[in-house]
N, C-alpha and C positions, 0 to 999 in steps of 0.2 A: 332559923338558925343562921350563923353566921360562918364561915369556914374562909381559911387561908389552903390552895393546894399550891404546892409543890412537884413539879415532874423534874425529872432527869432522862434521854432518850439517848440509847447508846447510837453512836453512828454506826456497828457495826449491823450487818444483815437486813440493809434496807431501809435502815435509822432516819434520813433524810425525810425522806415519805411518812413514815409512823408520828414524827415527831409535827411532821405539816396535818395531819390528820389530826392528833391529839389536842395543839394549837386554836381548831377549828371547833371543835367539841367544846372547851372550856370554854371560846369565846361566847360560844351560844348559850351560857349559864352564867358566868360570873364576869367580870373585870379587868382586863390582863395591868396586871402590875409592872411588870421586869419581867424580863426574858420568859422563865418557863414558871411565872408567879402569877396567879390568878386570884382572888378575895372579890367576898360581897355574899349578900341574904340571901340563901336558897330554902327552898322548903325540902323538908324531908321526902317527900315522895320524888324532886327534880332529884336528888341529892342519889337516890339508887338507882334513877334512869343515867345520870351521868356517871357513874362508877359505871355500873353495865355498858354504857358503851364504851367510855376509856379501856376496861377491862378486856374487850373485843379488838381493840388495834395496838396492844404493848404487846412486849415480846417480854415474859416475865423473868427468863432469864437473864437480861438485859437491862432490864427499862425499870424504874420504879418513881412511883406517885406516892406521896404525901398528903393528908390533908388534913388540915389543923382545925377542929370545931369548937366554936363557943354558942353561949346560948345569945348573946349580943352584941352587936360591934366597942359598945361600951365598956366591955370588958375585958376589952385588950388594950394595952397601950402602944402604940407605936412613934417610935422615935426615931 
């Protein structure tokens, strides 16, 4: 599968750190695009270990993650 995520990391309550932590997790699965924008093929079983650990360093009142799935890169267009 192919997926685009998206984060946002609030600065407030420690945000510096979560966000350098977060950064570090996505890179070790997908592609960093722009700033907090990551894309590229994962498999469904990498696809719940990385939610699971993003899930363990947001602050959910705070922070939130997006991720955009398709079933192929082909089937997105980007411009």
């Amino acid at each position: 599968m192919y997926i685009i995520l998206v984060y946002d990391i609030s600065i407030e309550d420690s945000g510096q750190k979560r966000w350098r932590k977060v950064f570090k997790i996505c890179k070790q699965y997908l592609t960093h695009i722009q700033n907090s924008v990551f894309e590229g093929e994962i498999l469904e079983s990498d696809l719940i270990i990385l939610k699971d650990k993003l899930s363990k360093e947001i602050n959910k009142e705070h922070d939130s993650i997006i991720i955009f799935k398709s079933r192929n890169e082909r089937w997105l267009q980007k411009d």
